[in-house]
Each structure stands twice: as C-alpha cells, then as structure tokens.
BABAZA-329936 format. One record per residue (C-alpha): chain; residue number from 1; z, y, x. Coordinates in steps of 0.02 Angstrom, whole numbers. Last residue first. Layout:
<nodes>
NODE, A, NUM, Z, Y, X
...
</nodes>
This chain:
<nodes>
NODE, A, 214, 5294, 4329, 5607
NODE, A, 213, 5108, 4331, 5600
NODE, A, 212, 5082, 4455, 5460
NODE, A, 211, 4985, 4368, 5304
NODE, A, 210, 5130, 4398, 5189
NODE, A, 209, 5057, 4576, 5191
NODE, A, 208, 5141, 4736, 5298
NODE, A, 207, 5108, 4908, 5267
NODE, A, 206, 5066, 5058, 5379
NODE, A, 205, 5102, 5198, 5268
NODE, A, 204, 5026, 5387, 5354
NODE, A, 203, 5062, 5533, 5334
NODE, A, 202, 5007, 5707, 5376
NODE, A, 201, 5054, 5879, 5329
NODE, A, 200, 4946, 6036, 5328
NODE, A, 199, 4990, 6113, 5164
NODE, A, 198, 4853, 6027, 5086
NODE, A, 197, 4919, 5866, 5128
NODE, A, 196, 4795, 5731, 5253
NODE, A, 195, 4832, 5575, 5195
NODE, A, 194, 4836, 5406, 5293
NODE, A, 193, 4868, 5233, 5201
NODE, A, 192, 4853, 5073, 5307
NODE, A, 191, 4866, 4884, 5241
NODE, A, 190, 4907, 4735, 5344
NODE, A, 189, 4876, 4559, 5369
NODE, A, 188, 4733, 4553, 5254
NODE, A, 187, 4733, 4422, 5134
NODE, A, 186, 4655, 4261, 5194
NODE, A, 185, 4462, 4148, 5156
NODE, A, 184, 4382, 4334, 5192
NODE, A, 183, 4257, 4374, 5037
NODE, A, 182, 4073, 4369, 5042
NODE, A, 181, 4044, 4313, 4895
NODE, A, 180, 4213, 4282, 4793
NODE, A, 179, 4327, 4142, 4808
NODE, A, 178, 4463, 4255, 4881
NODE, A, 177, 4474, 4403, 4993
NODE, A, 176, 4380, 4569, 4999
NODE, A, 175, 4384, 4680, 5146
NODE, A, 174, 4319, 4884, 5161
NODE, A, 173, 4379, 5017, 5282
NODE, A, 172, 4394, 4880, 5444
NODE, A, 171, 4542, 4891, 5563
NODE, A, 170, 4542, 4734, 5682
NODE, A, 169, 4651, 4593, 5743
NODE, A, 168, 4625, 4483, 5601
NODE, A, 167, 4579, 4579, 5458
NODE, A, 166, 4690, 4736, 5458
NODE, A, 165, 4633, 4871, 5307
NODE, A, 164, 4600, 5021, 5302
NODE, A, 163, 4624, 5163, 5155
NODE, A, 162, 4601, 5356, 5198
NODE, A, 161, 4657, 5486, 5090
NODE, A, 160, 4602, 5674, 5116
NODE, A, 159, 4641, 5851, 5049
NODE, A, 158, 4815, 5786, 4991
NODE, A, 157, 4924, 5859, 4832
NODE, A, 156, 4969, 5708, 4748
NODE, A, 155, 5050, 5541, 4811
NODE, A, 154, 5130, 5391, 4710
NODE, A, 153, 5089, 5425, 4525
NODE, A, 152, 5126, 5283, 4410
NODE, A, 151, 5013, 5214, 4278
NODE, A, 150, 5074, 5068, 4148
NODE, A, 149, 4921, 4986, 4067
NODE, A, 148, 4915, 4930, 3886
NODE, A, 147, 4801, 4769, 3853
NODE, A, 146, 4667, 4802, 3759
NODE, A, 145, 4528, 4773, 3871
NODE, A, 144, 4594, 4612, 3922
NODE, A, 143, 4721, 4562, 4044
NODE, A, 142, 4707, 4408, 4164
NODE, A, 141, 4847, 4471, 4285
NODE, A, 140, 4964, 4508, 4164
NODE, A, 139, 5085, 4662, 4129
NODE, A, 138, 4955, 4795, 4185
NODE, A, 137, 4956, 4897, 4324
NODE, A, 136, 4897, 5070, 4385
NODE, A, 135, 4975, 5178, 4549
NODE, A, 134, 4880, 5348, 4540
NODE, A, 133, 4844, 5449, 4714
NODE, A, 132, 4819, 5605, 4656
NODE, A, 131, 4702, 5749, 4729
NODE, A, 130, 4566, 5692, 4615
NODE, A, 129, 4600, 5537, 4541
NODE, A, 128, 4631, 5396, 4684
NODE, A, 127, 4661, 5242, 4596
NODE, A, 126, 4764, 5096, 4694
NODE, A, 125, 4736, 4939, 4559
NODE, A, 124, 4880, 4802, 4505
NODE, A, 123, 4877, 4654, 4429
NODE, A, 122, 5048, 4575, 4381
NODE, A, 121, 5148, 4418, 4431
NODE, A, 120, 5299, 4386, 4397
NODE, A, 119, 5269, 4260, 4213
NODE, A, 118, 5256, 4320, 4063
NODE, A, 117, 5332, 4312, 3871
NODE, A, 116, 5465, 4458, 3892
NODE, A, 115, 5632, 4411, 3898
NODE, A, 114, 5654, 4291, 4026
NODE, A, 113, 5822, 4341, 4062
NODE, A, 112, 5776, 4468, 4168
NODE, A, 111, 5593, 4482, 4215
NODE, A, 110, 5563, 4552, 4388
NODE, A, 109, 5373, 4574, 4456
NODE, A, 108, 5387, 4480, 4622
NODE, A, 107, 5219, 4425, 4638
NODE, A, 106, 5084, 4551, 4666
NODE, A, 105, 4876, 4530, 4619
NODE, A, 104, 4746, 4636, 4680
NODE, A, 103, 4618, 4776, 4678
NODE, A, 102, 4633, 4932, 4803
NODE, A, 101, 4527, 5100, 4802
NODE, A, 100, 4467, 5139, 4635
NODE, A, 99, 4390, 5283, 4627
NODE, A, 98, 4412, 5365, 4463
NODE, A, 97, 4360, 5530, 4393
NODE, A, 96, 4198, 5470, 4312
NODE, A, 95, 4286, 5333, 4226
NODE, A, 94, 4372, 5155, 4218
NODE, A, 93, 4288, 5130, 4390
NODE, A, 92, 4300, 4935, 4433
NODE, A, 91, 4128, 4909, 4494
NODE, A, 90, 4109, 5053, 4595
NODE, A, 89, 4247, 4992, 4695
NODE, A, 88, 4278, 5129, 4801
NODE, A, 87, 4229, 5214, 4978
NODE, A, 86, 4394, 5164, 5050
NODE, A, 85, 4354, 5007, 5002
NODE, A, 84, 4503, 4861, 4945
NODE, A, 83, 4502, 4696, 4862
NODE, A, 82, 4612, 4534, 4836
NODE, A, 81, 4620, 4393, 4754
NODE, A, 80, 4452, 4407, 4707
NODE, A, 79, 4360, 4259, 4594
NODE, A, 78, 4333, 4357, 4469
NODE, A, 77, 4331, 4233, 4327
NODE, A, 76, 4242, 4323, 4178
NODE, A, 75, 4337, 4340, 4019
NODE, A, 74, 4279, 4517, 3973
NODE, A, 73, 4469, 4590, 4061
NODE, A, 72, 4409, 4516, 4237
NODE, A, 71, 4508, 4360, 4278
NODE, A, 70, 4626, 4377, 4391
NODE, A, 69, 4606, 4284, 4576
NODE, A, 68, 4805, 4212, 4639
NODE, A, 67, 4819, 4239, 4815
NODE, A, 66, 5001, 4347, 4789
NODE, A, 65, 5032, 4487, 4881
NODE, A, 64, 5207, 4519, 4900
NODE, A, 63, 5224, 4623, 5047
NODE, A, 62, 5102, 4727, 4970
NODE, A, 61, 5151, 4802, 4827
NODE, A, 60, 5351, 4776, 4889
NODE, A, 59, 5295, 4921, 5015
NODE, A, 58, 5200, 5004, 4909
NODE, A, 57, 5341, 5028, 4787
NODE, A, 56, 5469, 5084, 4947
NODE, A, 55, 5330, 5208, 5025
NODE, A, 54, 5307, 5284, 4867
NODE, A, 53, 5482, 5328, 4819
NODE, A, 52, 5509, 5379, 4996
NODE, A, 51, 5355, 5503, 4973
NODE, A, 50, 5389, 5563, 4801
NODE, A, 49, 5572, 5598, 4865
NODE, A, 48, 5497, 5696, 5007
NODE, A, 47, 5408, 5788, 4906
NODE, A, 46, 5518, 5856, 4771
NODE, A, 45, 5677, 5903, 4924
NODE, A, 44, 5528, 6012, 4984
NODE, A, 43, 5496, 6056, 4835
NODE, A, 42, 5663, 6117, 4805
NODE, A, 41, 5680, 6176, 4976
NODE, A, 40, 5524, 6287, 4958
NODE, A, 39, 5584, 6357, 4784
NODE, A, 38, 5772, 6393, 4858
NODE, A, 37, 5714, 6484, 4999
NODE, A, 36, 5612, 6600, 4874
NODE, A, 35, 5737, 6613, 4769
NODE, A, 34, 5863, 6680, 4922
NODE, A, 33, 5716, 6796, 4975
NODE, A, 32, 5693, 6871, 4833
NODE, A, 31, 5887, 6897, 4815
NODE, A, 30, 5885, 6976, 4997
NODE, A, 29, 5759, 7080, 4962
NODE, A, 28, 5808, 7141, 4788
NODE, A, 27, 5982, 7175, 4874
NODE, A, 26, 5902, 7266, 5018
NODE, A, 25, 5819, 7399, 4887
NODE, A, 24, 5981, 7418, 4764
NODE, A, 23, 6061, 7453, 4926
NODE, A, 22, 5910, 7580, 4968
NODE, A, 21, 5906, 7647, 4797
NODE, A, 20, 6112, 7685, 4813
NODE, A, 19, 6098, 7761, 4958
NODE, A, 18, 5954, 7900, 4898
NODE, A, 17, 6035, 7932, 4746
NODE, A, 16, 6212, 7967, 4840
NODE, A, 15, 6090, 8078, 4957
NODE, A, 14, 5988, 8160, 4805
NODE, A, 13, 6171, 8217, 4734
NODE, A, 12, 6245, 8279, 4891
NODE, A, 11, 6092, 8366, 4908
NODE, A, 10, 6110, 8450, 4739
NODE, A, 9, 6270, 8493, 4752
NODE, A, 8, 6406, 8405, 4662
NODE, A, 7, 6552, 8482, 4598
NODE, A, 6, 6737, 8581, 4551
NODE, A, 5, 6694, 8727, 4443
NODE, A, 4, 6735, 8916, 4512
NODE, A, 3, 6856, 9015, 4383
NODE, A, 2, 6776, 9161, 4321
NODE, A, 1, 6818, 9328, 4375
</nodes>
C-alpha cells in the first residue's frame, strides 16, 4: 500500500480562499474609506483657512479706508475715493473675465524701515473672475499702466457673490464716494459679502469702515 499524504481538500482550500478575499475585501473598504476621510478633512481644514485668511485681509481692507481719490493709470483724476456695484464697474474691467466689484484706497500698508520709496497707502480692486473672488492691488494709489499688480485670491468655489453696501442706515448694491458725480460726500459705514458655495455653504463678511458710528 502506499502511504496516505497529509493535505488540503478542495473545500478546505476554496474556504481559506474565500476568508482571505473577504478580509482582503473589508480592508480595501476600510482603507478607502480612511483616504477618503482624510481628503474631506483636508479640504475642509483648506477652506476654512482660506476663509479666516480672507476674513482677516478684508477686514484691515476696510477698516482702513482711506478718502484719498487715485488717479486713473492715463493720468486722469478720478475723483472716487471709493466705489462698489454688485453689478460691476464696467469701467474698470481689465478683461472679458473681470467684474470688478469694489474700487478704493487703504491706509495701513506696512513699510519697515522705509525701504521701499512709498508711502501706506495702496489701491486696491475686489475682482470677481469666474467662481473666484480675486483680491488685486498695486503699490501706489496713482499707478500707471505699467505698474506691477500683486493679486491674491480670497474666495473660490461659490455659485453666487453678493456685494452691499451700508449708506446711512440702509443697504444699497451700488455707492460711490468722493468728488465724483453722483458720489456720497462719506465712505460707507459698512461693507457686506454673501456667497453662496457650491457645496451648499453660505457666508457672509459683514465689515466695518472708519465711517461706523462708534
């Protein structure tokens, strides 16, 4: 007689198979599911930096308002120390993508040491570009076309933006102040930003001026 081999059957064979795939099965899962996790907290974690970031640049934007007009970069006196639409300034569109929602002048613009030849305060523009909300400034107020301008985005990723804008004691969606025609003699008192995210979420900057009775 032969000797009988020590072994594996064939069902003991397709259960050990059939264990293994279904730990190799939950461990996928759970590993998917770990990344996953770890993608939504990172953005997460992405946008709510952008957000406080934002919220702390617009917030010195407009708490120092200066009412100083710039000139326009041809030359021109523009007489504005201030502007804002939340349809646009069709006059100030650097492109076909731009809408230009705010126009004005800030004071507060550091310069240690007095090492570069200007003074603190800068022009700055609000430029919605698509689904971006783009922060652009230049060095000095009266800049000309060739001067370099710095761009910074604050918000991206919303289905709507709305800009208002407190003169006196009421909300209006367009305001000018200044020299210029029809311009208010004072800055607004307060500036409000209100996006709509495509994920659903809303928020909404309510930002003081110098012009807010104390």
């Amino acid at each position: 007689m032969m000797p009988q081999r020590a072994g594996f059957s064939l069902v003991e064979i397709l259960v050990s198979v059939f264990v293994f795939a279904a730990a190799g099965i939950i461990a996928s899962t759970l590993l998917n599911a770990s990344l996953t996790a770890r993608d939504i907290n990172r953005q997460s974690a992405e946008r709510a930096e952008m957000t406080d970031r934002a919220r702390m640049l617009m917030r010195e934007d407009f708490g120092q308002l200066a009412s100083r007009p710039a000139r326009l970069p041809d030359g021109r006196s523009g007489g504005f120390t201030f502007r804002g639409s939340n349809a646009g300034l069709t006059d100030l569109r650097h492109s076909a993508r731009d809408v230009v929602l705010l126009a004005f002048t800030r004071a507060g613009r550091p310069n240690p040491g007095q090492v570069h030849p200007r003074g603190s305060l800068q022009y700055v523009e609000y430029v919605r570009d698509g689904d971006r909300l783009i922060r652009r400034s230049w060095s000095y107020p009266d800049r000309v076309f060739e001067t370099p301008a710095q761009e910074f985005v604050l918000l991206e990723d919303f289905a709507e933006l709305e800009v208002e804008f407190l003169n006196l004691n009421s909300w209006v969606g367009e305001m000018a102040s200044g020299r210029g025609p029809g311009a208010a003699s004072a800055l607004p008192r307060a500036v409000r930003l209100a996006t709509q995210q495509a994920d659903g979420t809303a928020l909404e900057f309510v930002l003081l001026t110098p012009e807010f009775p104390s």
